[in-house]
C-alpha positions in Angstrom: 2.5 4.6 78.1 5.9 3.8 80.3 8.0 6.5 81.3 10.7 5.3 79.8 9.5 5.2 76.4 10.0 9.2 76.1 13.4 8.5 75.7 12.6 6.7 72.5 10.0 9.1 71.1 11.3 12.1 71.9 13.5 12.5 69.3 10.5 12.7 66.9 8.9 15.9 68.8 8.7 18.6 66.1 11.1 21.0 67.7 13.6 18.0 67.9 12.8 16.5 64.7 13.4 19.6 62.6 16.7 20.5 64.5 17.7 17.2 63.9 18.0 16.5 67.4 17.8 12.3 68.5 18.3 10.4 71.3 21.3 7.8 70.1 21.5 5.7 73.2 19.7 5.6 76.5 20.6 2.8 79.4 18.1 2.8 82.2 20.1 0.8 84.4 22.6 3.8 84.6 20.3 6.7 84.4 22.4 7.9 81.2 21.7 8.8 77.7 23.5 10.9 74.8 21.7 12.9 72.0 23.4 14.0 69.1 22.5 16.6 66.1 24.0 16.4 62.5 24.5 19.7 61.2 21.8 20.5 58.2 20.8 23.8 56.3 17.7 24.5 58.2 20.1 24.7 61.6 22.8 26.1 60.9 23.5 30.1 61.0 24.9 32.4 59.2 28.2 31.3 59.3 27.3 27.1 58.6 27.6 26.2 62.1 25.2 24.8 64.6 22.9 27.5 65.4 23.4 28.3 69.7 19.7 27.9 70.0 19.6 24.1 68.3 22.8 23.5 70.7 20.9 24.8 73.8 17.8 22.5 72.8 19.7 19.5 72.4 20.4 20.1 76.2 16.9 21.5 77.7 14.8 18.5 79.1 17.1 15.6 80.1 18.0 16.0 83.3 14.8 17.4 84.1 13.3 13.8 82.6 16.1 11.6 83.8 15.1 13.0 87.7 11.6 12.3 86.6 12.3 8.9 85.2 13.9 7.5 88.3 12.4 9.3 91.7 9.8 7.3 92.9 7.3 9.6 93.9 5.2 12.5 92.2 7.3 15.4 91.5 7.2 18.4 89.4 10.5 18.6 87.7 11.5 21.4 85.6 14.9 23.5 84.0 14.8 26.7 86.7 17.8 28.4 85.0 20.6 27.6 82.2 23.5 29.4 80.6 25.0 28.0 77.9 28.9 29.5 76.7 29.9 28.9 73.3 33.7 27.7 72.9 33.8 27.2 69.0 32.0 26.7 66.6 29.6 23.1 66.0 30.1 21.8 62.0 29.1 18.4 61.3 27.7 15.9 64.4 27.5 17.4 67.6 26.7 15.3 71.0 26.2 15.5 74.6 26.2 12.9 77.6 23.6 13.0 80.5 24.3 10.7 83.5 22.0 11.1 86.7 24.7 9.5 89.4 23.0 7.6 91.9 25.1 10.1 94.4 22.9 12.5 92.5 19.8 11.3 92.8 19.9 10.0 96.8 20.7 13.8 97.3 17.3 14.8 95.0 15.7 12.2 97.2 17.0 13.5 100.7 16.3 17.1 99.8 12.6 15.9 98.9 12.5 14.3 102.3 13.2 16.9 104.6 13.0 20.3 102.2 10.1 19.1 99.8 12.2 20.5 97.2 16.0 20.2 95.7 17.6 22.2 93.0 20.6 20.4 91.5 22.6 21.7 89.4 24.4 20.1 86.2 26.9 20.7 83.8 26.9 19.7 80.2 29.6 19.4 77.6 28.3 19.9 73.9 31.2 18.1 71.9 32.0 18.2 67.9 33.2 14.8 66.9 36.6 15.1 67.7 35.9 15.6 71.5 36.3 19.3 70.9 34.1 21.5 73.1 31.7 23.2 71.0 29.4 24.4 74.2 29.0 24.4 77.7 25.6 24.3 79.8 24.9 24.7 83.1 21.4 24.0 84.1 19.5 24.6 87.5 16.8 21.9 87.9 13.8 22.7 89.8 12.3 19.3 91.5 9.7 19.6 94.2 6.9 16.9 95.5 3.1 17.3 94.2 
């Protein structure tokens, strides 16, 4: 199977399916994607907004498989620490932008080169419809050569 097909069927993984988490567009070229989640009764809390751990999921492995996706060799890639802050609270469709810059990734590269390892860090912005933050992440990603 490609690599770059998880981007396609990754929104049908049971934890993503039921949270109503997808994958609404994903552009290899540019090493960016955004996911989205519409707000249902089986995620929201007790006060009809997106439930923090749906919002958090909706931001766990893309960076982590973007990095995989485009370093060339073998690496282990995965989340080494997050925080997420809640701003206000999610109704109705939610979304969040991932973008590997190439900046980005030539310094995961270099860091592979002469460390064997590199931890970027990343900073997502969980937004309501209106541009509104709803969440902020920051994630720690662990990549280090096989």
């Amino acid at each position: 199977m490609p690599r770059t097909s998880i981007f396609k069927i990754i929104s049908y993984w049971p934890p993503f399916l039921v949270a109503g988490i997808k994958v609404r567009k994903y552009v290899s070229e540019e090493m960016r994607l955004e996911v989205a989640m519409n707000l249902r009764f089986w995620n929201w809390n007790h006060e009809r907004a997106h439930f923090g751990g749906s919002l958090y999921s909706m931001t766990d492995p893309f960076y982590a498989l973007l990095i995989r996706e485009n370093v060339p060799e073998k690496v282990q890639v995965w989340v080494k620490s997050a925080q997420i802050r809640f701003r206000r609270p999610g109704r109705g469709i939610v979304h969040a932008v991932f973008e590997l810059k190439p900046d980005q990734l030539e310094k995961i590269q270099s860091e592979l080169s002469s460390h064997h390892k590199s931890e970027p860090e990343f900073h997502i912005d969980v937004l309501d419809s209106n541009g509104k933050p709803v969440a902020e992440v920051k994630q720690i990603v662990h990549v280090s050569r096989i």
